[in-house]
C-alpha positions as CSV (number, residue, x, y, z in Angstrom):
1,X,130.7,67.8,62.3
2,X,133.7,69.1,60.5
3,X,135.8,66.9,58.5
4,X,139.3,67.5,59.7
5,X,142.3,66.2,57.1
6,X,145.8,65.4,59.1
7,X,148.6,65.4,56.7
8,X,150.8,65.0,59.8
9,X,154.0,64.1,57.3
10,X,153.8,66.6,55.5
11,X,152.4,69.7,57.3
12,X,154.4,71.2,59.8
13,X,152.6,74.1,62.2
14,X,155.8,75.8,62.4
15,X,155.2,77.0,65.9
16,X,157.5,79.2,67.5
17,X,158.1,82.1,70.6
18,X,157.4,84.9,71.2
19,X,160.3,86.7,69.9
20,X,160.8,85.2,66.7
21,X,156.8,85.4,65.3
22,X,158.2,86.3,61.6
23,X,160.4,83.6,61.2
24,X,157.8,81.9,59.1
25,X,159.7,79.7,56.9
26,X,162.8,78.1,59.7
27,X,165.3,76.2,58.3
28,X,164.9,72.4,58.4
29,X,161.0,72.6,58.5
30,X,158.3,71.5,55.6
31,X,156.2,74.2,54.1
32,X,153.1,72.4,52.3
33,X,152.8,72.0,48.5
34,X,149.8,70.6,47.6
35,X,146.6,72.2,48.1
36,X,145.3,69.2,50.5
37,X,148.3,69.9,52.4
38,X,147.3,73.7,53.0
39,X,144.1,72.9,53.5
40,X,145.3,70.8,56.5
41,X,147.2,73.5,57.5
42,X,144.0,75.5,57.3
43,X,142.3,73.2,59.3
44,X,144.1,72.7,62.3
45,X,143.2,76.0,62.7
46,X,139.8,76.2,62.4
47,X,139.6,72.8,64.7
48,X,141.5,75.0,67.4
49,X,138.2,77.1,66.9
50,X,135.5,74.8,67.3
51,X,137.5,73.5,70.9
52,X,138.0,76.9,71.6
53,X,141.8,76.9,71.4
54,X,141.9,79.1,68.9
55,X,144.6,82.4,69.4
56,X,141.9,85.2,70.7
57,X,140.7,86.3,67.5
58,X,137.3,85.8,69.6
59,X,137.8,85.2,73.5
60,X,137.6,82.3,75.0
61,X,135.8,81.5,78.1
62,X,138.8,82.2,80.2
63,X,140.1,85.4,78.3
64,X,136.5,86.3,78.6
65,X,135.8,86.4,82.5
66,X,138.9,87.9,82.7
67,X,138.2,90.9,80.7
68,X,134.5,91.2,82.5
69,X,136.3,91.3,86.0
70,X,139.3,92.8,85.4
71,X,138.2,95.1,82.3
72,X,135.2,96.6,83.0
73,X,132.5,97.5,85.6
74,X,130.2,95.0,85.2
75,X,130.9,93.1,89.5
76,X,132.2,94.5,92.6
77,X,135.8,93.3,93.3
78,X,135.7,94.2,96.7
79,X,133.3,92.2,97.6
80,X,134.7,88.9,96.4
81,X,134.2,85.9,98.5
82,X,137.4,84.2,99.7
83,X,136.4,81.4,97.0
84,X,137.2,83.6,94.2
85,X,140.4,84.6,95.3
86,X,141.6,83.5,91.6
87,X,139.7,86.7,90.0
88,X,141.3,89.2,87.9
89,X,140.3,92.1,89.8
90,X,141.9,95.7,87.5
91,X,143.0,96.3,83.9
92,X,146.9,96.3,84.7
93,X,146.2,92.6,85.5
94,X,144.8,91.7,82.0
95,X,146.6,89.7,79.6
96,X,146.7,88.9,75.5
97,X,149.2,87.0,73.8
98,X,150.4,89.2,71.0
99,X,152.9,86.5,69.8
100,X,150.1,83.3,69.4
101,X,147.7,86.1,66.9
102,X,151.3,86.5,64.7
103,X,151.6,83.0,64.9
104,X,148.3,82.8,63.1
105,X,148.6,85.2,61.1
106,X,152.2,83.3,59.8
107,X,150.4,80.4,59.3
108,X,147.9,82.1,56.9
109,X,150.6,83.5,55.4
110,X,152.0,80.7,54.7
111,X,148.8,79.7,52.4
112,X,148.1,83.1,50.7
113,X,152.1,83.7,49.9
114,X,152.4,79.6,49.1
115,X,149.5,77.8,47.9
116,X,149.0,78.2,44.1
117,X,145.5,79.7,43.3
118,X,144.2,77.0,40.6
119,X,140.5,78.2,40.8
120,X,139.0,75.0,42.6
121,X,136.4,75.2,45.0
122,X,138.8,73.9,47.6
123,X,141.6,76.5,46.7
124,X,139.1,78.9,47.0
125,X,138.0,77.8,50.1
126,X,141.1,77.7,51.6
127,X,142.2,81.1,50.3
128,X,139.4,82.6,51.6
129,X,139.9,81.3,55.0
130,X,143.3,82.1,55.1
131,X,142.5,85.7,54.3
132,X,139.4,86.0,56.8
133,X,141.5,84.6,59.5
134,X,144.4,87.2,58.8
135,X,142.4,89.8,59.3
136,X,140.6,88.7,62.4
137,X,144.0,88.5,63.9
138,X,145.0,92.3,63.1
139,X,141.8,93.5,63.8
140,X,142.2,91.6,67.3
141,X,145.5,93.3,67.7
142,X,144.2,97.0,66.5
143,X,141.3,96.6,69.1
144,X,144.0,95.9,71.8
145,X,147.5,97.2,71.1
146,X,146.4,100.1,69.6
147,X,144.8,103.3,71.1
148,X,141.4,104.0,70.1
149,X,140.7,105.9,67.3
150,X,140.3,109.6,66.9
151,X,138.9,110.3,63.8
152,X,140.9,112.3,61.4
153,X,144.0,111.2,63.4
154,X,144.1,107.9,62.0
155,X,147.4,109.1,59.9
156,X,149.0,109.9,63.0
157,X,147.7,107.1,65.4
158,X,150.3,103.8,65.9
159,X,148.9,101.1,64.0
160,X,150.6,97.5,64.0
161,X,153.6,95.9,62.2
162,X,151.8,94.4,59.4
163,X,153.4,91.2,58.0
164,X,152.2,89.8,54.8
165,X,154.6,87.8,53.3
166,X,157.7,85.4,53.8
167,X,161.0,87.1,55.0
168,X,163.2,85.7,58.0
169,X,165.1,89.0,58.1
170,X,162.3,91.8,58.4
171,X,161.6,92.8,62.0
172,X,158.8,95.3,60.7
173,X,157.5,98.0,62.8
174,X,154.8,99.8,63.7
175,X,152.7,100.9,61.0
176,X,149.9,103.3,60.9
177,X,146.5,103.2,62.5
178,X,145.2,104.1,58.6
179,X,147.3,101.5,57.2
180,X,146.3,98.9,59.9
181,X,142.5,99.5,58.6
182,X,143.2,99.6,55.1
183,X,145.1,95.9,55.4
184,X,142.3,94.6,57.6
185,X,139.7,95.8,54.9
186,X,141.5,94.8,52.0
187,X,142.2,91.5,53.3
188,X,138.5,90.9,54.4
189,X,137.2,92.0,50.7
190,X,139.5,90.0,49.5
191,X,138.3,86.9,51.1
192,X,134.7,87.7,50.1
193,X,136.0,87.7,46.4
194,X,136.3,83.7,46.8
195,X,132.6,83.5,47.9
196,X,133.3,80.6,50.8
197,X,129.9,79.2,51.6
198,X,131.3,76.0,52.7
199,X,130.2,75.9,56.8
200,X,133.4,73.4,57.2
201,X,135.7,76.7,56.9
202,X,133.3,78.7,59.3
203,X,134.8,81.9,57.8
204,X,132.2,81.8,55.4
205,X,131.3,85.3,53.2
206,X,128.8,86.0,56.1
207,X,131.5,85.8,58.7
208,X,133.8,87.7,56.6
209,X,130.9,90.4,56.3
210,X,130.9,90.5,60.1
211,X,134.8,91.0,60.7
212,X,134.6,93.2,57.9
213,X,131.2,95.7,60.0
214,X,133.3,94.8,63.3
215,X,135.8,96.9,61.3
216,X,134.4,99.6,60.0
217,X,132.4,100.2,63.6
218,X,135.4,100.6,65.6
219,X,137.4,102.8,62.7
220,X,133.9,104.7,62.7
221,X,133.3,104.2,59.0
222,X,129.5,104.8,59.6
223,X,128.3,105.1,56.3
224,X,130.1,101.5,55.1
225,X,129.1,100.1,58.3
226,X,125.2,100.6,58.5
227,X,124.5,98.7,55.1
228,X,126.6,95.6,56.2
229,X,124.9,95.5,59.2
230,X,121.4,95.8,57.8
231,X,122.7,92.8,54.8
232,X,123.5,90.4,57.6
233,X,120.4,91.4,59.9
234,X,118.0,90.3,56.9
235,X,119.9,87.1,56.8
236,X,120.0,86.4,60.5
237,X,117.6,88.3,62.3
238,X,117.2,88.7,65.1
239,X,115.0,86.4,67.4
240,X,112.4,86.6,70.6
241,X,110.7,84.9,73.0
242,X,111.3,81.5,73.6
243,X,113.7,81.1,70.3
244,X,115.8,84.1,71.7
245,X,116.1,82.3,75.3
246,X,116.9,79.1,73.5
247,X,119.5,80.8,71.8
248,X,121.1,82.2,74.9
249,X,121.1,79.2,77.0
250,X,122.7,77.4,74.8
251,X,125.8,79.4,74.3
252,X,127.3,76.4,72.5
253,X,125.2,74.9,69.8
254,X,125.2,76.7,66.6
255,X,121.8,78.8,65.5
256,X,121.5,81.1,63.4
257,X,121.4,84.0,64.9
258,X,125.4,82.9,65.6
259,X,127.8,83.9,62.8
260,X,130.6,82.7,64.4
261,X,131.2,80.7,67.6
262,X,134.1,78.6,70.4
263,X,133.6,75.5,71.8
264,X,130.8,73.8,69.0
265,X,133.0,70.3,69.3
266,X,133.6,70.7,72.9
267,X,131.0,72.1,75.3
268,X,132.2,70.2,78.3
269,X,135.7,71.9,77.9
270,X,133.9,75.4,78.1
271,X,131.4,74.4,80.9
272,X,135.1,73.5,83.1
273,X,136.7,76.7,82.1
274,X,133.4,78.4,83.8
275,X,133.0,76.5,86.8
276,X,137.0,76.9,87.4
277,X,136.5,80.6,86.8
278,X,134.3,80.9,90.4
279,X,132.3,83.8,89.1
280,X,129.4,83.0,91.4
281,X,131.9,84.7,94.1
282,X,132.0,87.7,92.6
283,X,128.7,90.1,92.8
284,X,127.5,91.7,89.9
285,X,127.7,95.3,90.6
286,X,125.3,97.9,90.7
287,X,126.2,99.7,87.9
288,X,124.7,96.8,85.7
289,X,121.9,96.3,87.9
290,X,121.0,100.2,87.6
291,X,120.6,99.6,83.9
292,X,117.4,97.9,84.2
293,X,115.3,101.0,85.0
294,X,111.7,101.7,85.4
295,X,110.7,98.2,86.3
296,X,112.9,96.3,83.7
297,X,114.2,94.1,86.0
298,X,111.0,92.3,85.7
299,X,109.7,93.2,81.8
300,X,113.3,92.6,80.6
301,X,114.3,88.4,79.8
302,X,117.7,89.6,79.9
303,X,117.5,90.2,83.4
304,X,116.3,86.9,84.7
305,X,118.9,85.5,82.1
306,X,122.0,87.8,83.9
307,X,121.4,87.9,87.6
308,X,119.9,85.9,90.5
309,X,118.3,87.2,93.5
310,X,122.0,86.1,95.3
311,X,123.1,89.1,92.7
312,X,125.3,86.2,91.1
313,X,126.1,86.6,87.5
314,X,124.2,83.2,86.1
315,X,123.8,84.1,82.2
316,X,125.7,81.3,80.0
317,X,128.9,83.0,78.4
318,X,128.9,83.0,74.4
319,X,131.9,83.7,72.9
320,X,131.7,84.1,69.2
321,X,129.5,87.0,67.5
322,X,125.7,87.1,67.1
323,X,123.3,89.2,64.9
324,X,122.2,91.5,67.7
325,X,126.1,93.2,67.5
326,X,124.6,93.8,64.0
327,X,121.3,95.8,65.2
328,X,123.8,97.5,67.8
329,X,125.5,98.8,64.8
330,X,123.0,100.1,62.8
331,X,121.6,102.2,65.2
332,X,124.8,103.7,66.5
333,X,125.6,104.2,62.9
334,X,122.2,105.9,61.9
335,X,122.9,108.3,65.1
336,X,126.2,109.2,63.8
337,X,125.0,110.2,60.5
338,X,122.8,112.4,62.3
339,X,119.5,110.2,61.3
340,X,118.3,110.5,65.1
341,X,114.6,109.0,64.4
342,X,116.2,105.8,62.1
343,X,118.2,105.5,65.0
344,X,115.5,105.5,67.5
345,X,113.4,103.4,65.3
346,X,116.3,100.8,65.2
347,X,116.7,101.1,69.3
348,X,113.0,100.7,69.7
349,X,113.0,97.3,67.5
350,X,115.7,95.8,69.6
351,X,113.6,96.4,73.0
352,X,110.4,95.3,71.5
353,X,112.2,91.8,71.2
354,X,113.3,91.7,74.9
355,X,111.2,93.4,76.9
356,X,107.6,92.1,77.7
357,X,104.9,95.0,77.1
358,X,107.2,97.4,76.7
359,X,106.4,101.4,75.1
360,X,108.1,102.8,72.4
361,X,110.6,105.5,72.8
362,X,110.2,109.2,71.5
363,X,112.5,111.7,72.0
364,X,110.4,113.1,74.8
365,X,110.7,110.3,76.6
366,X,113.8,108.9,76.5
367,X,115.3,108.1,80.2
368,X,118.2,110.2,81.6
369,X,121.3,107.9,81.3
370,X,122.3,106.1,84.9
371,X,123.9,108.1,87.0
372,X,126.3,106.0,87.9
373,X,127.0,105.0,84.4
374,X,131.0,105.2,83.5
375,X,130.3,106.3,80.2
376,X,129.9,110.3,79.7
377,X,131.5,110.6,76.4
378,X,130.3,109.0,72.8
379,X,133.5,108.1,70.9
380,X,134.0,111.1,69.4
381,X,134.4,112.7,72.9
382,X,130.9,114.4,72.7
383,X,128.6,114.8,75.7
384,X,126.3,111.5,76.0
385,X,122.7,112.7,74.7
386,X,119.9,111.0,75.7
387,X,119.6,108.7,72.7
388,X,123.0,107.6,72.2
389,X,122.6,106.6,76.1
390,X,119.8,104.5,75.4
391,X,121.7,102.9,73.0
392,X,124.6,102.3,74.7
393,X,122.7,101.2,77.9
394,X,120.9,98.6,75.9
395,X,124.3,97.3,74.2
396,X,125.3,97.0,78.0
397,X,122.3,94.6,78.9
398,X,122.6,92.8,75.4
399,X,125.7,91.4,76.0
400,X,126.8,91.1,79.7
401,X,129.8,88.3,80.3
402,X,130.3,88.7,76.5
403,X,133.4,90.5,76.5
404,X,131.6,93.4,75.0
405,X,131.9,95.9,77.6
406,X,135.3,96.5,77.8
407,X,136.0,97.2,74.5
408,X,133.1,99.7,74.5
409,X,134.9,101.6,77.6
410,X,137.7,101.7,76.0
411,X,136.1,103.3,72.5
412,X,133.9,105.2,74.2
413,X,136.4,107.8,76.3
414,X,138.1,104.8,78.1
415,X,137.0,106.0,81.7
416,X,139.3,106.1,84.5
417,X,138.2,104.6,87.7
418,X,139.6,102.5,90.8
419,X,138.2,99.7,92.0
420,X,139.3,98.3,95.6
421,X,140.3,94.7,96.6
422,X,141.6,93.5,100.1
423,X,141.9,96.6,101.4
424,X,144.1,98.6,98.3
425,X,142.9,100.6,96.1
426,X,143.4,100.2,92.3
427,X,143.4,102.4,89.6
428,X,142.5,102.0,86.1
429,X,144.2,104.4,84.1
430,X,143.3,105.9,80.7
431,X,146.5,104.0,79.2
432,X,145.6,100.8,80.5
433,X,142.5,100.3,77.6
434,X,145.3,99.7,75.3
435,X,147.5,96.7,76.3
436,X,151.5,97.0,76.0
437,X,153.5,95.4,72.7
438,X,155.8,92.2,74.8
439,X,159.2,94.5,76.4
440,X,161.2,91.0,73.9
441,X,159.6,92.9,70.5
442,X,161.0,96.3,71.7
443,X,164.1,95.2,72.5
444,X,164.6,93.1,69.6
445,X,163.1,94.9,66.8
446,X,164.8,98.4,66.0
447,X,162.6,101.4,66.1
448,X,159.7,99.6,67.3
449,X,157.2,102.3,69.5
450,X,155.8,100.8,73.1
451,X,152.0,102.1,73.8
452,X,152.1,105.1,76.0
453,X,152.1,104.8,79.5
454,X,154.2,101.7,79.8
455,X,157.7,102.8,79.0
456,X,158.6,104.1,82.3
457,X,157.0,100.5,84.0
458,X,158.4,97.0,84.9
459,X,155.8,94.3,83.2
């Protein structure tokens, strides 16, 4: 269990709205001075993780129904019992809040800018944290409030005000999308410089290492990507068989094939937030269903693990990240860089560890991607082929009620569809993948840029 230090005289969290995020060091307050004192800082933090209150770095439970109904394709809103009237049901209703990942990311501010570095272990530790933490929260932010990226446009593409050190005056806008990434990356080397191994900071260099591959994936970076990915699959590989359905029925104690995870101190907290949730009243749609093909709904454990015959969604919800994002990677990388059979080879793997019995893939005999699949585009707004639908179709199985899907809508083309719910039909725009910066930071912060498609709307 981690040790958790209160310095409750000393520390103040410094918590404050919405509107007033860089007002990191208020008047009246107590910024720490010894490292003990940061480190408690530090840990109030990472306690917020293991309950799974942390600001959505990683989803929660709650944030992460809502993005599987509301944000993606995954159950049919229109046919929601009357019990599950409480169901997010289309993107417009989906919800982040922008201010608590600043208020994090002032907290670890408050270490890096204050904390003297005096080259002990637990400075180091702390540091490390600190940066690994920072640049969870602005890669959270870059993967919702901005658009996604279009390679070669990065220079052009709105990235996010980027605050890094103490000054009540600044009111920083928008950067970049290039600048965004380079910040992100140099914060997550930086953190691997201090080579945290300590499990009671859970942002450990491996953790770091997996922020840093969730970075260079979505800025499509292939070639610094693919040998992360492969360095932390040889240290967590991935599992099958009975290990691998230990693993995912137990979405709450720590294995390791689980970098990162919510909810390790409080299970019972998570298990509330799912049963409140009703998604038994929602069915899964057939979309999902349709990506078991050729008999897989039998061969493949994910199935029995996802769906019951009542077409329920019954797989327990994970929020954290797991090595299988990391096998994901590598062969969407290896495709990218035009290495078609690595990538194959690295697809085949994956199903030979989750599918009973199951026969290779060659490029003969690769299946046509579903039909119904909302997909058609690969991020770089190419034409699906064949393999890069495999792949994508298997990332779909992997993680259902993970939180994965949406995000891979919204890199891959971001779709538009409707959905209909009590009789009205809904639309889920293009625009609506990227979520809009609060209407208080435009109106209070000079030249600050709203995302496109929300500046004519009421929100």
């Amino acid at each position: 269990m981690k040790k958790i230090i209160f310095l409750a005289c000393t520390v103040v969290l410094l918590f404050t709205s919405c509107d007033d995020y860089l007002d990191v060091k208020p008047y009246g307050k107590v910024v720490p001075k010894t490292a003990e004192e940061f480190s408690a800082l530090i840990h109030n933090r990472l306690d917020e993780i293991d309950k799974g209150q942390i600001p959505p770095i990683i989803l929660g439970i709650s944030q992460n129904i809502d993005f599987e109904m509301a944000g993606c394709d995954d159950f049919e809103a229109c046919l929601t019992e009357q019990s599950g009237s409480n169901l997010k049901y289309y993107i417009g209703m989906l919800g982040v809040r922008y201010s608590d990942l600043y208020s994090l990311i002032r907290d670890c501010n408050i270490v890096i800018n204050e904390m003297k570095d005096e080259g002990t272990e637990l400075t180091n530790n702390v540091l490390a944290t600190a940066y690994a933490m920072r640049a969870a929260s602005y890669l959270q932010l870059l993967r919702l409030f901005c658009e996604a990226p279009v390679k070669g446009n990065y220079d052009s593409q709105l990235g996010m005000p980027l605050v890094d050190r103490f000054d009540m005056e600044a009111r920083p806008i928008r950067s970049n999308m290039q600048a965004t990434v380079d910040f992100i990356e140099a914060d997550l080397k930086k953190s691997l410089s201090y080579h945290c191994t300590d499990e009671i900071y859970r942002f450990t260099e491996d953790v770091a290492k997996g922020f840093l591959a969730r970075l260079y994936f979505w800025s499509e970076q292939w070639d610094k990507c693919l040998p992360l990915a492969q360095e932390l699959l040889k240290s967590h590989p991935l599992l099958s068989g009975e290990e691998y359905k230990k693993m995912i029925a137990n979405p709450f104690t720590p294995m390791n094939n689980h970098l990162i995870m919510l909810y390790r101190l409080d299970s019972q907290n998570a298990q509330n937030n799912i049963e409140n949730n009703n998604v038994k009243f929602r069915p899964v749609s057939k979309r999902f269903i349709d990506c078991f093909q050729n008999g897989e709904d039998i061969t493949d454990v994910r199935y029995a693990f996802c769906i019951n015959k009542k077409r329920q969604g019954i797989k327990p919800i994970f929020c954290g990240i797991r090595a299988a994002e990391f096998k994901f990677m590598e062969a969407e990388s290896y495709y990218h860089l035009g290495k078609q059979d690595e990538a194959l080879k690295s697809l085949n793997e994956l199903r030979a560890l989750r599918i009973d019995g199951v026969k290779p893939y060659t490029m003969e005999t690769l299946p046509e991607a579903p039909k119904s699949d909302l997909i058609t585009n690969d991020c770089d707004g190419k034409p699906l082929t064949k393999l890069l639908a495999a792949i994508l179709n298997e990332r779909h199985k992997e993680f259902f009620l993970e939180g994965d899907r949406f995000f891979e809508l919204k890199r891959n083309g971001g779709p538009e569809y409707w959905v209909a719910y009590n009789g009205r039909k809904y639309t889920n725009f293009h625009y609506m993948y990227t979520l809009p910066i609060p209407e208080i930071d435009i109106r209070t912060t000079k030249g600050m840029i709203q995302n496109p498609g929300y500046t004519e709307l009421e929100y």
